[in-house]
C-alpha positions as CSV (number, residue, x, y, z in Angstrom):
1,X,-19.4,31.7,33.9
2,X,-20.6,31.1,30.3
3,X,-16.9,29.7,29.1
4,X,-17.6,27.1,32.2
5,X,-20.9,25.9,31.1
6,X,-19.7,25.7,27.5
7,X,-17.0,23.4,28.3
8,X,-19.3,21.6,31.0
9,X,-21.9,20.9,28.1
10,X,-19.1,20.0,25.7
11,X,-17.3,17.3,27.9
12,X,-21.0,16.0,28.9
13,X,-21.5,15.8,25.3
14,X,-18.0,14.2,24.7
15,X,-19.2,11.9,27.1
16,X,-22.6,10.3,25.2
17,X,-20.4,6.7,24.3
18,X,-22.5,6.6,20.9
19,X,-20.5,2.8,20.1
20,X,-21.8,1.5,23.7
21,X,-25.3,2.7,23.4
22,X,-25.9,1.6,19.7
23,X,-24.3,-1.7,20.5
24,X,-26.8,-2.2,23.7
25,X,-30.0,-1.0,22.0
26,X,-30.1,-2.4,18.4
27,X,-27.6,-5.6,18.9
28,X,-28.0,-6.1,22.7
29,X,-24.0,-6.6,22.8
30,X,-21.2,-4.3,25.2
31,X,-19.1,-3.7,22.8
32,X,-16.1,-3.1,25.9
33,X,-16.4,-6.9,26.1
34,X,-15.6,-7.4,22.7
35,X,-12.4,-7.2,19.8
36,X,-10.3,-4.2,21.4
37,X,-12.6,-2.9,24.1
38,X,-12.3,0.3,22.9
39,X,-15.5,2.2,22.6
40,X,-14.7,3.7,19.1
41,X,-15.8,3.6,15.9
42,X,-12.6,0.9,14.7
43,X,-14.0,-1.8,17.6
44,X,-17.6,-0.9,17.2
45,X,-16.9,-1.3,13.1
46,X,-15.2,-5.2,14.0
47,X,-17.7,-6.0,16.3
48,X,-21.1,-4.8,14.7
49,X,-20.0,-4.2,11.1
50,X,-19.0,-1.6,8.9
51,X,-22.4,0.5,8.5
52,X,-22.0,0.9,12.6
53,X,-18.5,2.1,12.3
54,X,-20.1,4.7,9.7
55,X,-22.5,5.5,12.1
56,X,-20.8,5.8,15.2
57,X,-18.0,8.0,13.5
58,X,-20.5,10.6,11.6
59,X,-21.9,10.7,15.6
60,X,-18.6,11.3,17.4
61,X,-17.9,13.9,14.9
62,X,-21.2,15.6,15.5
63,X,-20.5,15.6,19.2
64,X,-17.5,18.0,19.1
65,X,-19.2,20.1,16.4
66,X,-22.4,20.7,18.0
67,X,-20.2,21.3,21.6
68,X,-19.1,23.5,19.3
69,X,-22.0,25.6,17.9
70,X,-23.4,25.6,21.3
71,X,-19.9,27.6,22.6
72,X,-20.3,29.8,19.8
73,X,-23.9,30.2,20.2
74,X,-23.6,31.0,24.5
75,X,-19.9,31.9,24.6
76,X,-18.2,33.1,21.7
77,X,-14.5,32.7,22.3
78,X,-14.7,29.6,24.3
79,X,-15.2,27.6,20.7
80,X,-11.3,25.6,21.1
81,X,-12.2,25.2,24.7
82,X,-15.3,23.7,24.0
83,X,-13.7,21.1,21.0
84,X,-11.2,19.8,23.6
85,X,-13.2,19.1,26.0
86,X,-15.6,17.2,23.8
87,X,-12.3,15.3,22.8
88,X,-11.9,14.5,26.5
89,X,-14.8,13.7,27.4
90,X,-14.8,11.3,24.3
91,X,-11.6,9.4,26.2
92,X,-12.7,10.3,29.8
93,X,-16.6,9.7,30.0
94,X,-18.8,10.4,32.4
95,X,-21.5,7.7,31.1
96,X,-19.3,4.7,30.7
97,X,-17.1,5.0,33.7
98,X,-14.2,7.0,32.1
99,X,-12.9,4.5,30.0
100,X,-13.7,6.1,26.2
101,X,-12.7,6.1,22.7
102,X,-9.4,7.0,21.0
103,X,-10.8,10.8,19.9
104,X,-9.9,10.2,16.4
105,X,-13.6,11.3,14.9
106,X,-14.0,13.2,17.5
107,X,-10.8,15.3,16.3
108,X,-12.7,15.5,12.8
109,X,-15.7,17.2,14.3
110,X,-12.9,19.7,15.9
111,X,-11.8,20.3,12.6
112,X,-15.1,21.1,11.4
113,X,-16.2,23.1,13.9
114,X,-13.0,25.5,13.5
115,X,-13.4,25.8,9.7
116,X,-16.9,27.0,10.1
117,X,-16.5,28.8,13.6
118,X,-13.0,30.8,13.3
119,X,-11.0,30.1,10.3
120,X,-13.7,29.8,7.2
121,X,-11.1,27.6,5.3
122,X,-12.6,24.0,4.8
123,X,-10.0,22.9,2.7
124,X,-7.1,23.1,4.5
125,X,-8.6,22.8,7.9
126,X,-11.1,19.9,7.5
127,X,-11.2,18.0,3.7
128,X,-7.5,17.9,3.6
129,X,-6.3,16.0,6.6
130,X,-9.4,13.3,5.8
131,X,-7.8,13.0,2.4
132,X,-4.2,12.3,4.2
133,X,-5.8,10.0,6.5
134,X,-7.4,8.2,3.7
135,X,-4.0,8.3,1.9
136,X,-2.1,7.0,4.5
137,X,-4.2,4.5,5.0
138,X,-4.3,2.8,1.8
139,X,-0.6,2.9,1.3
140,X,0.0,1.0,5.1
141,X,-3.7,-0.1,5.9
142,X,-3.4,0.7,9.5
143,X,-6.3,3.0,11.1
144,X,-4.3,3.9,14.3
145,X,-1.1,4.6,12.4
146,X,-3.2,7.3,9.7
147,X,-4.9,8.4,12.4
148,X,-2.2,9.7,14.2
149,X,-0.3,10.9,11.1
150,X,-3.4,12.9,9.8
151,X,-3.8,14.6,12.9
152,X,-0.4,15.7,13.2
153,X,-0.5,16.9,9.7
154,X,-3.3,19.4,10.5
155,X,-1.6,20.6,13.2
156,X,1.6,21.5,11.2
157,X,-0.6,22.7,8.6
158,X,-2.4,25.2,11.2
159,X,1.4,26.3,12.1
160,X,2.1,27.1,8.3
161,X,-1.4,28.7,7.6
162,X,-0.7,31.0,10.3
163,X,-3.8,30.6,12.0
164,X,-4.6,32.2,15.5
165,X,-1.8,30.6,18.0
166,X,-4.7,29.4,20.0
167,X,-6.1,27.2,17.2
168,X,-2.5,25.7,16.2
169,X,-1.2,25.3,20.0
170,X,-4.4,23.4,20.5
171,X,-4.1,21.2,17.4
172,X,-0.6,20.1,18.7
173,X,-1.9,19.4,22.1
174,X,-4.7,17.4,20.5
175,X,-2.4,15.6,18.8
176,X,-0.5,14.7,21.6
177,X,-3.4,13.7,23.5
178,X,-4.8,11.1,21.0
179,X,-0.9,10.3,19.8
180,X,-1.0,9.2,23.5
181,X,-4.7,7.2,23.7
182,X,-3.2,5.0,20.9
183,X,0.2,3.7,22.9
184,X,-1.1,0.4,22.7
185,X,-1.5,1.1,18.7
186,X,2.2,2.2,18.7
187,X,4.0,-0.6,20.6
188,X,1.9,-3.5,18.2
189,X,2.9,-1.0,15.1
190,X,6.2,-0.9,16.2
191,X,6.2,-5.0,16.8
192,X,4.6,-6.0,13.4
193,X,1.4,-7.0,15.0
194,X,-0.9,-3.9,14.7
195,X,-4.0,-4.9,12.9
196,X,-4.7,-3.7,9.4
197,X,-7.8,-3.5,7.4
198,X,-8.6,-5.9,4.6
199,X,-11.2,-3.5,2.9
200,X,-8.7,-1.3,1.3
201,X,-5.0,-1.3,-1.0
202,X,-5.7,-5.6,-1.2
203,X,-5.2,-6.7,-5.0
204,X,-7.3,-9.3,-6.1
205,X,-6.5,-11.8,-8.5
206,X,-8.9,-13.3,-10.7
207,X,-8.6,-17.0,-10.5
């Protein structure tokens, strides 16, 4: 009963669309009508500006984290359970008719929560695949394609650290699950045409 409610309070949680209700309160805009659609920190970042893509992402984090704490708290155990349904009720919510974000930041505040909850390794298990994402992302500039990269290097990583099966297994199906949220990303990467970001790995020239 206590495993249910921890995963009930996590996808509710999951669910809060933190990009939708920033954009309506402070800049009266819906961000699902704007740039990509997506209620994620990358669309909420084009369409309200960097500082909200900062914000939004340190709050999808948060979600999964605190889903987190609040399994550990009521049902230790239940801790992955909770972090993936967070994640899915980031893509699937409740509060924005079930059409979400990608679960990138999200997957961050998973990370988190398993460094502090079960493993006790934040190294390997939360700073190191931000600091593949952010080199991946300067070498090719693409948020979707580091995105997906990153998380798949923290699942091998959880394979080779020889964490609890539970933890790696679910890593690999997280990966999956957002590898599969960004088809879209894949198909335009795949093209030419994904979009890239013109804050980072641009040289200038002084004229």
């Amino acid at each position: 009963m206590k495993i249910a409610l921890a995963i009930l309070i996590s996808y509710l949680f999951g669910s809060v669309p933190w990009a939708l209700v920033i954009g309506k309160l402070f800049y009266h805009k819906d961000i699902r009508q704007e740039g990509s659609g997506n209620l994620g920190a990358s669309n909420a970042g084009r369409v309200l500006g960097k500082h909200v893509a900062v914000i939004v992402t340190v709050l999808d984090a948060l979600k999964a984290f605190l889903s987190m704490m609040i399994a550990h708290s009521i049902a230790p155990g239940a801790e992955i359970y909770a972090g993936l349904s967070c994640c899915i009720g980031h893509c699937f919510p409740l509060f924005a008719g079930f059409k979400g974000g990608k679960a990138v930041a999200t997957s961050y505040g998973f990370f988190l929560g398993i460094a502090v909850f079960l493993t006790g390794n934040y190294f390997w298990q939360f700073f190191f695949p931000i600091i593949c994402f952010f080199c991946i992302l300067y070498l090719c500039r693409m948020v979707s394609l580091s995105s997906i990269l990153s998380l798949l290097i923290a699942a091998i990583t959880s394979f080779i650290l020889k964490n609890d099966i539970s933890i790696s297994i679910s890593l690999l199906i997280l990966w999956i699950f957002v590898t599969y949220r960004h088809h879209s990303n894949i198909e335009r990467i795949m093209k030419g045409t994904e979009s890239k970001i013109k804050w980072m790995g641009e040289k200038h020239v002084k004229s």
